[in-house]
mmCIF file as Biopython writes it, N, C-alpha, C and O atoms, coordinates in Angstrom:
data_model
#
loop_
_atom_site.group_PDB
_atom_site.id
_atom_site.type_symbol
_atom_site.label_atom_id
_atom_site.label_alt_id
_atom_site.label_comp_id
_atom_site.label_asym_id
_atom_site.label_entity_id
_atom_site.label_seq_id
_atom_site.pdbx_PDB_ins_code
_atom_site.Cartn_x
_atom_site.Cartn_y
_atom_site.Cartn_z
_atom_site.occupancy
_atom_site.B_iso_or_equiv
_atom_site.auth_seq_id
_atom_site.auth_asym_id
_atom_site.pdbx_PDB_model_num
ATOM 1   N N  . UNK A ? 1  ? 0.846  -1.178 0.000   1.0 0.0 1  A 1 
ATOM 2   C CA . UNK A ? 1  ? 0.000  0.000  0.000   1.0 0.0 1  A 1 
ATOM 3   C C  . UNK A ? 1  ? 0.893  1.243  0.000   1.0 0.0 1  A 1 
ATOM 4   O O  . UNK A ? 1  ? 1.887  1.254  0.726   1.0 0.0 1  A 1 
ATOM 5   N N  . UNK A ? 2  ? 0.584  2.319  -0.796  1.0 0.0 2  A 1 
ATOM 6   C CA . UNK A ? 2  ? 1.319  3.295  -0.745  1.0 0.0 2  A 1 
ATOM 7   C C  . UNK A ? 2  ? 1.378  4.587  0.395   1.0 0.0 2  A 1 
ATOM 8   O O  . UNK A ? 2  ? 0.338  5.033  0.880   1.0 0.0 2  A 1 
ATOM 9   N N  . UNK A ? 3  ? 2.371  4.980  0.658   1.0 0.0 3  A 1 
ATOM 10  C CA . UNK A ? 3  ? 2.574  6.052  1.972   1.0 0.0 3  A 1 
ATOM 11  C C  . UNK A ? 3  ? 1.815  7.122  1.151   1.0 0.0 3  A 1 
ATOM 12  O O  . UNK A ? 3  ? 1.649  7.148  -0.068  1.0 0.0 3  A 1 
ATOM 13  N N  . UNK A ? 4  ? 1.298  8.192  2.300   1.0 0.0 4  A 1 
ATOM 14  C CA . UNK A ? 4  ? 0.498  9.351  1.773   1.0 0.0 4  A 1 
ATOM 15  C C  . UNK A ? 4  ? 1.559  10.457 1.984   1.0 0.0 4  A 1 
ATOM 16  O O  . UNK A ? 4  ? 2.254  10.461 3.000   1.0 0.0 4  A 1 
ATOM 17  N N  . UNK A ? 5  ? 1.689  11.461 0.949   1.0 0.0 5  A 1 
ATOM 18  C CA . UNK A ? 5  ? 2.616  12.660 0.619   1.0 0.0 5  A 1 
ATOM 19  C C  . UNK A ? 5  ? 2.735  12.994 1.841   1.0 0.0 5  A 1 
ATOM 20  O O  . UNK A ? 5  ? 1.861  12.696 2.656   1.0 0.0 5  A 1 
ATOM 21  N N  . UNK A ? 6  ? 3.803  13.649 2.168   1.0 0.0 6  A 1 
ATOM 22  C CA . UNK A ? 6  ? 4.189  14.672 3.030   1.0 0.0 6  A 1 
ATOM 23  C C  . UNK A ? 6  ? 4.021  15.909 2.440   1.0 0.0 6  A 1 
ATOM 24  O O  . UNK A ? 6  ? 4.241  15.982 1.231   1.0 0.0 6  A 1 
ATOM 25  N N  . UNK A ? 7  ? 3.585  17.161 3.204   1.0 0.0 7  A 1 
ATOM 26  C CA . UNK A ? 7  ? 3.329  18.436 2.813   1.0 0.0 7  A 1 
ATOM 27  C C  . UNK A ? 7  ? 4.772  18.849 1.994   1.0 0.0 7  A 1 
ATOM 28  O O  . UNK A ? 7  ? 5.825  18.212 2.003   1.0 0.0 7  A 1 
ATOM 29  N N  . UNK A ? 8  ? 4.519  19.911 1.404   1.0 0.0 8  A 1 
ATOM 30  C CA . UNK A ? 8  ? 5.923  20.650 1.122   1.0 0.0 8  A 1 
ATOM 31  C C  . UNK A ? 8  ? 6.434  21.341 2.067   1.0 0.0 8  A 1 
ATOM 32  O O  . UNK A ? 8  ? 5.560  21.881 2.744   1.0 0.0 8  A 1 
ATOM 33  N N  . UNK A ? 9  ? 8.045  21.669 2.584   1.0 0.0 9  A 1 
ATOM 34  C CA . UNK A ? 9  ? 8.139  22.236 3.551   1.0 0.0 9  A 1 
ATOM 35  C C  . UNK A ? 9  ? 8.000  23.923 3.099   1.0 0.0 9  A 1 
ATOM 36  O O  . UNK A ? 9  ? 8.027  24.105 1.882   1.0 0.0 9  A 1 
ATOM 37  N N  . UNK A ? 10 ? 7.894  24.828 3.731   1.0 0.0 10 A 1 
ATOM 38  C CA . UNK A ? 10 ? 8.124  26.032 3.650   1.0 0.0 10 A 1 
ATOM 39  C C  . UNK A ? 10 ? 9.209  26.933 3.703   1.0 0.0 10 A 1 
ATOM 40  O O  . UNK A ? 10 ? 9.580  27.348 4.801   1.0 0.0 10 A 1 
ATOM 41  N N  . UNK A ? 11 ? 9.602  27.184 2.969   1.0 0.0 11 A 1 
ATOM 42  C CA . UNK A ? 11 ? 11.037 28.151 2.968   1.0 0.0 11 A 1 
ATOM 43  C C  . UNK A ? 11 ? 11.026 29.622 3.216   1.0 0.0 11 A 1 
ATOM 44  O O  . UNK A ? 11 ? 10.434 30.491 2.577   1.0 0.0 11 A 1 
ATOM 45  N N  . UNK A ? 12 ? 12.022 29.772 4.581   1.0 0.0 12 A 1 
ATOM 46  C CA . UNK A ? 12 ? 11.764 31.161 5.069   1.0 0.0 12 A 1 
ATOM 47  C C  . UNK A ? 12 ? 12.891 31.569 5.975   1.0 0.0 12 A 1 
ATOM 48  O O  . UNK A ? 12 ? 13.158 31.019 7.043   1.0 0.0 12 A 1 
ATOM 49  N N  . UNK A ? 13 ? 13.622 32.743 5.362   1.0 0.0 13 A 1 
ATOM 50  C CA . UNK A ? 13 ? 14.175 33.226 6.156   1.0 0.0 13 A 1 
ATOM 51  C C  . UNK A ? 13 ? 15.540 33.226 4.911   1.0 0.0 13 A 1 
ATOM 52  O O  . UNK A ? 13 ? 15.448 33.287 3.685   1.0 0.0 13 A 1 
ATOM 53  N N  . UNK A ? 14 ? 16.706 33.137 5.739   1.0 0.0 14 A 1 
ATOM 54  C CA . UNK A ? 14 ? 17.718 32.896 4.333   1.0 0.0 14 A 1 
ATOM 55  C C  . UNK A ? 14 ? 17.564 31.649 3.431   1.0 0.0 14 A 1 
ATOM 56  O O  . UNK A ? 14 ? 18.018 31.588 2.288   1.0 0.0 14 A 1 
ATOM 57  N N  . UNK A ? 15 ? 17.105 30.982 3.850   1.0 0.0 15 A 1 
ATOM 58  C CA . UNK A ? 15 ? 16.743 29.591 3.251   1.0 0.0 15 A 1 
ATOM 59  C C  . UNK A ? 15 ? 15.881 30.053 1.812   1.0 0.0 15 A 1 
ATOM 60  O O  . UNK A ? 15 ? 16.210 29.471 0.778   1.0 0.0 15 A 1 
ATOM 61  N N  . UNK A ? 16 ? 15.178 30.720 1.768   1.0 0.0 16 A 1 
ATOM 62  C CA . UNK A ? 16 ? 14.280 31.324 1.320   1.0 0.0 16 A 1 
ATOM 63  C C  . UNK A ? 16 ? 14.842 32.297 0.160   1.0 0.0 16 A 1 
ATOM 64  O O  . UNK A ? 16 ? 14.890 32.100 -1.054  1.0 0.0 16 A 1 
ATOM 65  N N  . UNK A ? 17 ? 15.249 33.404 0.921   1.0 0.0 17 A 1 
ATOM 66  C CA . UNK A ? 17 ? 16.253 34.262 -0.370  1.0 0.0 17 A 1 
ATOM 67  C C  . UNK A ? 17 ? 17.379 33.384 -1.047  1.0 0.0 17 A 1 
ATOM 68  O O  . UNK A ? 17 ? 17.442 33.628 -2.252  1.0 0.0 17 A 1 
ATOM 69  N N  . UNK A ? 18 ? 18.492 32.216 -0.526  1.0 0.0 18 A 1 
ATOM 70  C CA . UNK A ? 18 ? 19.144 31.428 -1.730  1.0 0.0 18 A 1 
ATOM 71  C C  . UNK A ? 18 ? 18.686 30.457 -2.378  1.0 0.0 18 A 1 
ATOM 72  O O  . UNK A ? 18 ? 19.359 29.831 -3.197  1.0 0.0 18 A 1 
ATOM 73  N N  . UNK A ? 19 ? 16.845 30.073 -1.944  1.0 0.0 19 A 1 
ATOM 74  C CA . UNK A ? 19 ? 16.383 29.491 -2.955  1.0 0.0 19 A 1 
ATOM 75  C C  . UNK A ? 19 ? 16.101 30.204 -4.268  1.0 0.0 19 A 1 
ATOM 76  O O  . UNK A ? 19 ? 16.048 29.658 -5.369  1.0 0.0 19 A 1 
ATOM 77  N N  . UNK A ? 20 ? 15.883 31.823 -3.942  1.0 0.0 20 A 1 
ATOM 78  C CA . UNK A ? 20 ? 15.376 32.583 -5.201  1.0 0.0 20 A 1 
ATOM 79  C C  . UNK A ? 20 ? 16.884 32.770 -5.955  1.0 0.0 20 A 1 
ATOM 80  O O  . UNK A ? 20 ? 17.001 32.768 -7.180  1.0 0.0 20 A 1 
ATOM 81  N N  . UNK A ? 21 ? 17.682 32.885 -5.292  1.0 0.0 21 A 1 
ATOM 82  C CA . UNK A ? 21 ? 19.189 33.493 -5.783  1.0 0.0 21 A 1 
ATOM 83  C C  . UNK A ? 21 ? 19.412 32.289 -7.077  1.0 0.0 21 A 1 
ATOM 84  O O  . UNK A ? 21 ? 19.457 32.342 -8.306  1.0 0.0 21 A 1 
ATOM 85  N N  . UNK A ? 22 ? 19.505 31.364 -6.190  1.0 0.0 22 A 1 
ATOM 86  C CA . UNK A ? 22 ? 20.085 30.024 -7.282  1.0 0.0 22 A 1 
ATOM 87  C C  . UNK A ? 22 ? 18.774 29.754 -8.364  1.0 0.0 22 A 1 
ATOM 88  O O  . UNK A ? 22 ? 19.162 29.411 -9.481  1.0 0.0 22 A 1 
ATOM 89  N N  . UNK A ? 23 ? 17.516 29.840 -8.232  1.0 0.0 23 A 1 
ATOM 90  C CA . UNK A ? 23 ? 16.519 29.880 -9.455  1.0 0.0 23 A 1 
ATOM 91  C C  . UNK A ? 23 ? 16.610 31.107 -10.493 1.0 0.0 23 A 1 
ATOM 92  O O  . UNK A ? 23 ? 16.447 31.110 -11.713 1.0 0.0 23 A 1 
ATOM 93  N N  . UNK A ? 24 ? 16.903 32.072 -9.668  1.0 0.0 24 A 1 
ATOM 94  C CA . UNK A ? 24 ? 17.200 33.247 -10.851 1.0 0.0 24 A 1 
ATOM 95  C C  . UNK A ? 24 ? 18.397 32.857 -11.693 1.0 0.0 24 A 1 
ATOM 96  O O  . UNK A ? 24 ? 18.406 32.752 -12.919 1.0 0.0 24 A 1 
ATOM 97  N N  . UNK A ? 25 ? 19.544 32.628 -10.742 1.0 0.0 25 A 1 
ATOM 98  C CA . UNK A ? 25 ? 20.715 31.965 -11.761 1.0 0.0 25 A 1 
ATOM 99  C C  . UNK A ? 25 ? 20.742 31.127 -12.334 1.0 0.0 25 A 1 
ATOM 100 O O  . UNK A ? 25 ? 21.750 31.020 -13.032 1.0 0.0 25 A 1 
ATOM 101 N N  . UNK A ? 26 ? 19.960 30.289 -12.403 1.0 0.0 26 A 1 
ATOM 102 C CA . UNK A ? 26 ? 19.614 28.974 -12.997 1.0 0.0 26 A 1 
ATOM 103 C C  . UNK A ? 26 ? 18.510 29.659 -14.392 1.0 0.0 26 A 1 
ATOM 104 O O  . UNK A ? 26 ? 18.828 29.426 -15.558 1.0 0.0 26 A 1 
ATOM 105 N N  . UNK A ? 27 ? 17.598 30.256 -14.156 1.0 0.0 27 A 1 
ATOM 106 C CA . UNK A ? 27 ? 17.202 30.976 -15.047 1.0 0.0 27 A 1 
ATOM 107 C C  . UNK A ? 27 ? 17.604 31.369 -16.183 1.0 0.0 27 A 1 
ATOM 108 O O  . UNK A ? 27 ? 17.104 31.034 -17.256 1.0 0.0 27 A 1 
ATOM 109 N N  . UNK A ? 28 ? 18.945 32.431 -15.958 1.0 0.0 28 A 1 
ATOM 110 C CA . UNK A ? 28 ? 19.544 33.210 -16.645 1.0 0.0 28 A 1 
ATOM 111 C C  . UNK A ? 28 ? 20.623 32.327 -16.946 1.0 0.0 28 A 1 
ATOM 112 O O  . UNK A ? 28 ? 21.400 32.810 -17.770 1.0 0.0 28 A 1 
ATOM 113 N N  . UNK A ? 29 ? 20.810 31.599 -16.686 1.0 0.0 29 A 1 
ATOM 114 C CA . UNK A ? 29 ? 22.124 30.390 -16.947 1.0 0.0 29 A 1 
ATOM 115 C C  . UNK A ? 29 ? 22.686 30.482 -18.478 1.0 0.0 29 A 1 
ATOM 116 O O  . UNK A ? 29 ? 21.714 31.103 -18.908 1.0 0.0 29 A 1 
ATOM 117 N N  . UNK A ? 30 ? 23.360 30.359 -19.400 1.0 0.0 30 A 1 
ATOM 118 C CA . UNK A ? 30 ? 23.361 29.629 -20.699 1.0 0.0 30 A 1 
ATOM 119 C C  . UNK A ? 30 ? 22.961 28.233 -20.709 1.0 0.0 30 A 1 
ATOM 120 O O  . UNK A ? 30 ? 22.765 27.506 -19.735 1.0 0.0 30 A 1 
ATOM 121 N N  . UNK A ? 31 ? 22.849 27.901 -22.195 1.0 0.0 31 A 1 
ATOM 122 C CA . UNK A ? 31 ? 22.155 26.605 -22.271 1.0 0.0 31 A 1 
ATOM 123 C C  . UNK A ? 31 ? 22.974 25.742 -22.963 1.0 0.0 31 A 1 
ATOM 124 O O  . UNK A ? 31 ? 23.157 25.910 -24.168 1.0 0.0 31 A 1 
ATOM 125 N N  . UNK A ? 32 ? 23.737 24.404 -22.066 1.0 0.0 32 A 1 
ATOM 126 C CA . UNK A ? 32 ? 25.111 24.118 -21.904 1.0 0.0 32 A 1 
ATOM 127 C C  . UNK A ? 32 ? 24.804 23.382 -23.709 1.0 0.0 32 A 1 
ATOM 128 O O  . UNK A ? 32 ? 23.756 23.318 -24.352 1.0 0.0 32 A 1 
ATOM 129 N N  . UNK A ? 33 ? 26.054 22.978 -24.021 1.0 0.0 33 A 1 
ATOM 130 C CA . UNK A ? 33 ? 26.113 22.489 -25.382 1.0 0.0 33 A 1 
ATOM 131 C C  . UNK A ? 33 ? 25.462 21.043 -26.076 1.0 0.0 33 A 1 
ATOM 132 O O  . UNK A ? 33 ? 25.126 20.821 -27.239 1.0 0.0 33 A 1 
ATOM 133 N N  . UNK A ? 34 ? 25.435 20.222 -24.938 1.0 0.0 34 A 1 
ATOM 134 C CA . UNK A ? 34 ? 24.580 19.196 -24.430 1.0 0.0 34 A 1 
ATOM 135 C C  . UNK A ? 34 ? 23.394 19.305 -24.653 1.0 0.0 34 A 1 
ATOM 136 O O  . UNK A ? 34 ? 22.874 18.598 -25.515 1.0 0.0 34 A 1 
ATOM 137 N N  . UNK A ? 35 ? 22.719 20.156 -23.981 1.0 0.0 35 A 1 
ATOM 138 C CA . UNK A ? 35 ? 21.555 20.925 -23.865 1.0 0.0 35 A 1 
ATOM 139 C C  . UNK A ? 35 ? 21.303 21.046 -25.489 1.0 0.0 35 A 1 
ATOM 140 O O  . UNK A ? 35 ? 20.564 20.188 -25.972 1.0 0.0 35 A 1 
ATOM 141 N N  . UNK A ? 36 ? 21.878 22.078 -26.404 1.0 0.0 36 A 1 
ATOM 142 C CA . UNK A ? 36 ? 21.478 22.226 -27.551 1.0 0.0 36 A 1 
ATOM 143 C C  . UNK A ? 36 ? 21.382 20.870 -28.583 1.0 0.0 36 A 1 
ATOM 144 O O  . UNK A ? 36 ? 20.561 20.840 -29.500 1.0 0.0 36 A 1 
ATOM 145 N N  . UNK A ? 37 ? 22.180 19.931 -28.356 1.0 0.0 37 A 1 
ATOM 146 C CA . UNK A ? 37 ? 22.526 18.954 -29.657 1.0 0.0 37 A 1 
ATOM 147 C C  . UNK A ? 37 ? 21.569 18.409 -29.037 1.0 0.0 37 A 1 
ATOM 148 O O  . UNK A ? 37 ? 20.749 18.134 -29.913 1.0 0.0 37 A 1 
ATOM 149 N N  . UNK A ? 38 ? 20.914 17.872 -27.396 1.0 0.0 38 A 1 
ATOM 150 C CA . UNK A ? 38 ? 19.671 17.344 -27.578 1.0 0.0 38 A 1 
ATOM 151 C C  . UNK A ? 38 ? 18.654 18.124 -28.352 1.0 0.0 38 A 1 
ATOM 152 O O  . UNK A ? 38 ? 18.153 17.392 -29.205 1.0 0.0 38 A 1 
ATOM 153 N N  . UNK A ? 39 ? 18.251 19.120 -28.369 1.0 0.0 39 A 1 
ATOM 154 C CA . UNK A ? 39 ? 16.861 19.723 -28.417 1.0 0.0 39 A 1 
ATOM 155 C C  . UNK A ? 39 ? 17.313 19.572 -29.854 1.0 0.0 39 A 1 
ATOM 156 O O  . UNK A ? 39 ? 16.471 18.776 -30.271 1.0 0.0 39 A 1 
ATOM 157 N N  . UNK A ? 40 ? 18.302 19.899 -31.105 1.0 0.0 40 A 1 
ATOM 158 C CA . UNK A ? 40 ? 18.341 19.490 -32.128 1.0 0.0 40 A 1 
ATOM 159 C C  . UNK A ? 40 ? 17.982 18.082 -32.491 1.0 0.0 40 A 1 
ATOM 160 O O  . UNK A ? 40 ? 17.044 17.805 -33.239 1.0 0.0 40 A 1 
ATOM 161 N N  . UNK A ? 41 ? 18.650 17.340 -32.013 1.0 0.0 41 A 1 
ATOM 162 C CA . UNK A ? 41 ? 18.229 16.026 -32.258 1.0 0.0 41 A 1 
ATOM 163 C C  . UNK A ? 41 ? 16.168 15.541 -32.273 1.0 0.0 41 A 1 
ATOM 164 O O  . UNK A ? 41 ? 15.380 14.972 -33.028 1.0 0.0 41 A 1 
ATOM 165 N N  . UNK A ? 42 ? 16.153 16.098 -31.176 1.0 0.0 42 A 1 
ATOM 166 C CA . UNK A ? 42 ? 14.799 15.981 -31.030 1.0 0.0 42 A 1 
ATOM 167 C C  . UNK A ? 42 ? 13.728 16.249 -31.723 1.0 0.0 42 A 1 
ATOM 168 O O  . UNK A ? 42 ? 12.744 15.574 -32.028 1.0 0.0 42 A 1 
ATOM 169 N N  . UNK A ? 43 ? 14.214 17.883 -32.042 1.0 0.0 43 A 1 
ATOM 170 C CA . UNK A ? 43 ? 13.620 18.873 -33.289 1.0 0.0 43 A 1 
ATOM 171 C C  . UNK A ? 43 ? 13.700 17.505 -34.637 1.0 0.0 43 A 1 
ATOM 172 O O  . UNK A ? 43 ? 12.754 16.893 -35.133 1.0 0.0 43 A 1 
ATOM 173 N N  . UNK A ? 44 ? 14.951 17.391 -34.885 1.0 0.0 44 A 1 
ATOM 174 C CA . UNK A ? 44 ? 15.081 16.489 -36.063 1.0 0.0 44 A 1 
ATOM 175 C C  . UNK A ? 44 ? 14.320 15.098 -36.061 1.0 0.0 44 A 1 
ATOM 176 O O  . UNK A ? 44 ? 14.138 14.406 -37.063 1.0 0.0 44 A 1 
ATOM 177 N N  . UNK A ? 45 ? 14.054 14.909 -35.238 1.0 0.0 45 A 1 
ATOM 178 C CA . UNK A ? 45 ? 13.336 13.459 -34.919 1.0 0.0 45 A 1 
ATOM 179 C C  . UNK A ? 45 ? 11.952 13.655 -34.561 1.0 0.0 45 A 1 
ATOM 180 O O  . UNK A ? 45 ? 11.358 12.667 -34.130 1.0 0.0 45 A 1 
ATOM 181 N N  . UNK A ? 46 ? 11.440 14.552 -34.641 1.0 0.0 46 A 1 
ATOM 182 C CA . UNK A ? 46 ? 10.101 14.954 -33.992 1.0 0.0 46 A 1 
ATOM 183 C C  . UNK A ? 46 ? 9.061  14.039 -34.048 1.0 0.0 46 A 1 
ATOM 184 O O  . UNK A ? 46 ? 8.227  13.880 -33.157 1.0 0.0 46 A 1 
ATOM 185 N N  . UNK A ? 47 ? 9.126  13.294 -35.349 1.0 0.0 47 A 1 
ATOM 186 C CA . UNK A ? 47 ? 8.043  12.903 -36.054 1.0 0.0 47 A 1 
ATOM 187 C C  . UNK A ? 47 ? 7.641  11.521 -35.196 1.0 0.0 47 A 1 
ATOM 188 O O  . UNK A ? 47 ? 6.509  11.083 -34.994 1.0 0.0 47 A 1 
ATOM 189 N N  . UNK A ? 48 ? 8.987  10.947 -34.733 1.0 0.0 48 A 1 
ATOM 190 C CA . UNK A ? 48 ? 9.013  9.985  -34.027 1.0 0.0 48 A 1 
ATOM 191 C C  . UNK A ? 48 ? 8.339  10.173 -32.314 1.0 0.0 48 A 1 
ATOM 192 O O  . UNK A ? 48 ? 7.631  9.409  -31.656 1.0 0.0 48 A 1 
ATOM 193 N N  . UNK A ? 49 ? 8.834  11.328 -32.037 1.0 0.0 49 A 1 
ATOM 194 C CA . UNK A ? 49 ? 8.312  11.720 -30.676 1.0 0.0 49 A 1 
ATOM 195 C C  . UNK A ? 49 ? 6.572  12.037 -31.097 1.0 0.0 49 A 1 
ATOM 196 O O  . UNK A ? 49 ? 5.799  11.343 -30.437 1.0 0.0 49 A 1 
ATOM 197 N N  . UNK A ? 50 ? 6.209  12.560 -31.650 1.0 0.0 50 A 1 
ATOM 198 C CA . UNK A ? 50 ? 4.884  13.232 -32.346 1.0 0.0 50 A 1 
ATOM 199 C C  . UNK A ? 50 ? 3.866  11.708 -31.787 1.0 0.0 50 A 1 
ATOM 200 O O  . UNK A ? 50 ? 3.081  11.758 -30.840 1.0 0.0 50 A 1 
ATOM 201 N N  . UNK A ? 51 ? 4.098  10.598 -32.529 1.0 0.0 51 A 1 
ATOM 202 C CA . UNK A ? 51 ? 3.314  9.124  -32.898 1.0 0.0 51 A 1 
ATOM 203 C C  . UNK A ? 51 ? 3.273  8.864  -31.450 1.0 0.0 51 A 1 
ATOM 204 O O  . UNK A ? 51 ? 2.170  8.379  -31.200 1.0 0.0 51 A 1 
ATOM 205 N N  . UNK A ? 52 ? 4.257  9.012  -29.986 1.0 0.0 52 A 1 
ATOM 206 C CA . UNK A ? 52 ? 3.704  8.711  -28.864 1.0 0.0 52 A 1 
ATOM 207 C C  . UNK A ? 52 ? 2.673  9.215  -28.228 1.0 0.0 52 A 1 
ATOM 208 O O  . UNK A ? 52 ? 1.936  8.556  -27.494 1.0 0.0 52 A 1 
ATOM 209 N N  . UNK A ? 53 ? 2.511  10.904 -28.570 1.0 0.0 53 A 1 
ATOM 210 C CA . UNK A ? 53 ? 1.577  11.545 -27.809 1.0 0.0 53 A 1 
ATOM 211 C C  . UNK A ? 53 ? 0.188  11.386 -28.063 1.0 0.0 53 A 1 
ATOM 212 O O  . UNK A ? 53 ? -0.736 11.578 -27.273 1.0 0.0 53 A 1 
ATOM 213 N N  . UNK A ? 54 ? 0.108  10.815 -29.887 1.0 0.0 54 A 1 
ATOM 214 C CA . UNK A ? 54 ? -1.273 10.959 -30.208 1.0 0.0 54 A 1 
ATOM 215 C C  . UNK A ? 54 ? -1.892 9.446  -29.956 1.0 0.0 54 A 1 
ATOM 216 O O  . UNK A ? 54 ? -3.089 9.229  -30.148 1.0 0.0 54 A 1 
#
């Protein structure tokens, strides 16, 4: 039988401001090179990804 969720905890205080610090930087990040040759690949292959969703 499965356990029931635990709440999310709440973030507050400095905990709180270097969660926003590191999401903004993560945000604004570049998008590593890895990153691009997947989403090309993908782009290029679409058709294949396309036939799972429908």
């Amino acid at each position: 039988m499965a356990k029931p969720i635990r709440a999310t905890p709440t973030l507050r205080g400095e905990e709180a401001e270097r969660f926003v610090r590191e999401m903004v930087k993560r945000e604004n990040s570049t998008i590593s090179t890895i990153d691009k040759i997947l989403y090309a690949n993908v782009n290029k292959n679409r058709k294949y990804f396309e036939s799972f969703l429908n």
